[in-house]
TIBA-125316 format. One record per residue (C-alpha): x, y, z; residue in one letter. Coordinates in steps of 0.1 Angstrom, whole numbers, plus 2048, in hexadecimal, padded with zeros to 3 digits. Layout:
N
X;Y;Z;A;
...
//
This chain:
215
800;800;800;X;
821;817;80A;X;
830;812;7E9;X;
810;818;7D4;X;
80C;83A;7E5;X;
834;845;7E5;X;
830;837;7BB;X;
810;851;7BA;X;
81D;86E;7CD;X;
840;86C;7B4;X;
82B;867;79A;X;
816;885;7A2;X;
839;899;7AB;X;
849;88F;787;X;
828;89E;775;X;
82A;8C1;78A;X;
851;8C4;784;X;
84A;8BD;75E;X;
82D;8D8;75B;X;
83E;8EE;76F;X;
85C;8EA;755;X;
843;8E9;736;X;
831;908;743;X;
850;91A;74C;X;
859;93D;739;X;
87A;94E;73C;X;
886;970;737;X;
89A;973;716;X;
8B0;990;70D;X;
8A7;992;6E5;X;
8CC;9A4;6CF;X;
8C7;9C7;6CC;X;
8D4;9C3;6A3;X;
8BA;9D2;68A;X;
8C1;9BC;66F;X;
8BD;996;684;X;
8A3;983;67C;X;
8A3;96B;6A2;X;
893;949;6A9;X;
86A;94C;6AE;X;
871;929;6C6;X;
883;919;6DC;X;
88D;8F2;6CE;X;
8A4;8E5;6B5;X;
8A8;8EF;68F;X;
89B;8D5;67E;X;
89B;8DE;65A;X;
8A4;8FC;641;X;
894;8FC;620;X;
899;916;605;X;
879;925;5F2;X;
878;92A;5D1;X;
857;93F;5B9;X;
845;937;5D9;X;
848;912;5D8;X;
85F;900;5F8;X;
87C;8E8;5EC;X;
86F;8CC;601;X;
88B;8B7;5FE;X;
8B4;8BA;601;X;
8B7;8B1;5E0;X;
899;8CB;5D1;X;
88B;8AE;5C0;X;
86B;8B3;5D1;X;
859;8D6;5D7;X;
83A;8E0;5E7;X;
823;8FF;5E1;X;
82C;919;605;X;
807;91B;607;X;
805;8F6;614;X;
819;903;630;X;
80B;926;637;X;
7E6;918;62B;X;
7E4;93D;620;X;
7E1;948;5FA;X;
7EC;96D;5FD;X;
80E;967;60D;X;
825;967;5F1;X;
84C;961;5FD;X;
85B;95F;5D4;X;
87D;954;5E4;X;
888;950;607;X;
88B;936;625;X;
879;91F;63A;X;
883;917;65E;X;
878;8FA;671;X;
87C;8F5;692;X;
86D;8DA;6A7;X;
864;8E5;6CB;X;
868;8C5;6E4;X;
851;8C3;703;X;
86F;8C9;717;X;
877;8ED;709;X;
865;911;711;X;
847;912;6F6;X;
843;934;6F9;X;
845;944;6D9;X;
858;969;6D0;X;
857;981;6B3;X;
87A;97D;699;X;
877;9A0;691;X;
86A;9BF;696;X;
84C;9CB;684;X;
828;9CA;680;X;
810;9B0;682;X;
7FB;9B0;661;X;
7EC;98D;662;X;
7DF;974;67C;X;
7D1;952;670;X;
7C5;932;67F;X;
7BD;914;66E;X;
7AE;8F5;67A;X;
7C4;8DA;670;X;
7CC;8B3;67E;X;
7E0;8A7;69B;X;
7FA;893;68B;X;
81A;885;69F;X;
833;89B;696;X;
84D;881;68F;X;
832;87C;66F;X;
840;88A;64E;X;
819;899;646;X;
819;8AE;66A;X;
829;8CB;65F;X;
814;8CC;642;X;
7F0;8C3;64D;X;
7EB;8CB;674;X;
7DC;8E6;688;X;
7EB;908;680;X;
7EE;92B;687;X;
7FE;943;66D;X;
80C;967;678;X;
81C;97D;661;X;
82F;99E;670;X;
83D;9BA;656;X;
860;9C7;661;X;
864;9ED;65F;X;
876;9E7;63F;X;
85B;9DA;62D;X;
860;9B7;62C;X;
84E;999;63F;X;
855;979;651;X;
83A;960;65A;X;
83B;94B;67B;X;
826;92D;676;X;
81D;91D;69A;X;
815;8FA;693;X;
802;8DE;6AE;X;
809;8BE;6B1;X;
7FB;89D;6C3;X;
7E9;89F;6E7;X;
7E0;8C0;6E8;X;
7E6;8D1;6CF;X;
7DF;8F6;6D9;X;
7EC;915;6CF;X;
7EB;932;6DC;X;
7F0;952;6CB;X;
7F7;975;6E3;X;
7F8;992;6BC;X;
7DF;9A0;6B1;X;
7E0;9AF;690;X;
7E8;9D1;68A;X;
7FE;9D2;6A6;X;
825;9D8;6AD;X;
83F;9C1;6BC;X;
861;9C3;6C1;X;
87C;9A2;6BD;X;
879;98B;6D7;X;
852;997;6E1;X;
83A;981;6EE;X;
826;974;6CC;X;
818;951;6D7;X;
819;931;6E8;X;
816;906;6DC;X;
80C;8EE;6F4;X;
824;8CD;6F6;X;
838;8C7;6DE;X;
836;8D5;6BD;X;
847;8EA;69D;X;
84D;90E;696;X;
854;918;670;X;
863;93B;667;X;
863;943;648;X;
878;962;637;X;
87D;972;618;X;
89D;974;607;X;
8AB;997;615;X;
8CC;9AB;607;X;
8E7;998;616;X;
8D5;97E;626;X;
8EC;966;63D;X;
8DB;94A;64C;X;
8F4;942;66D;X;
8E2;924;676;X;
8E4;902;670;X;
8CE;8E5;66F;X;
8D2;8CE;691;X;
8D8;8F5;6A1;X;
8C3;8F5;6C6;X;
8B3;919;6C4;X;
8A5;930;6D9;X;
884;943;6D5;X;
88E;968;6D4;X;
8B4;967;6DA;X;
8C4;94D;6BC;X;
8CC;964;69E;X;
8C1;94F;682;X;
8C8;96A;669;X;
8DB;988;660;X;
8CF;9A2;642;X;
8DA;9C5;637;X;
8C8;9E3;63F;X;
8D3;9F8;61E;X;
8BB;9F7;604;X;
8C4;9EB;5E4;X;
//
């Protein structure tokens, strides 16, 4: 009877220390650059893929493409050349979410989607979804695409748009583990200082460095 009660009170003592863990969200001290582009999540690079006349070059080899609409699930966001970050969000990192730039958010989209494992090649393309696109004072956009996975699949988005947010801001939240995709556009000397297999952090991890002369 002793050991059934000290087995449910660590049980019960594991699940606490791991929501309180899950749940938890730090300070972060974002660069204070104006041409960084930083991590929108915490978690591990898990894939870079190069976009080309709006269509994602799926595979290393760019023998298979895919339209950037089956990834946005939006027809008006047109990205003619750029990049696609992925970066998968374990249940063991923060899963709080932060603005990569500063700017202006001019769209906020949800779309109902399924609850596929992530581990499933099709979950990236087909779950539950929520689509925010912020315009940097420059004039270009980024898109952070907040992606659910299996169990619970919630997201939670804090923008609304119209409004301003600086790098490193507050934009969201995903519930257990799940995926982040930022997507950029091809800037005037665009370095991407990341690799895949990279462990990222939302709002601090320069991904990418750009000019700030126009051209």
């Amino acid at each position: 009877m002793m050991f059934l009660i000290y087995l449910t009170i660590t049980f019960m003592v594991a699940v606490f220390l791991f929501l309180l863990n899950f749940y938890r969200d730090p300070e972060r001290f974002p660069p204070t650059e104006q041409n960084i582009i930083v991590s929108p999540a915490d978690g591990r690079l898990i894939s870079k893929r190069k976009i080309l006349k709006n269509q994602i070059l799926w595979s290393q080899k760019g023998n298979k493409k895919i339209d950037l609409k089956e990834i946005v699930w939006n027809e008006d966001l047109m990205f003619p050349s750029g990049y696609v970050f992925g970066i998968y969000m374990s249940p063991f990192d923060v899963h709080v979410n932060r603005a990569p730039i500063n700017g202006r958010i001019v769209k906020v989209k949800s779309f109902e989607g399924r609850l596929l494992r992530l581990g499933n090649k099709k979950s990236e393309l087909l779950n539950r979804r929520t689509t925010i696109v912020i315009e940097h004072p420059k004039g270009f956009r980024v898109v952070v695409v907040q992606i659910a996975a299996l169990i619970v699949g919630k997201i939670e988005c804090y923008v609304r748009e119209g409004e301003i947010v600086q790098v490193g801001q507050r934009i969201g939240k995903i519930k257990f583990g799940s995926q982040v995709d930022l997507i950029i556009p091809e800037l005037p000397e665009l370095k991407i200082l990341k690799d895949v297999g990279t462990k990222v952090f939302a709002g601090e991890t320069v991904l990418a460095k750009f000019s700030l002369n126009d051209k």
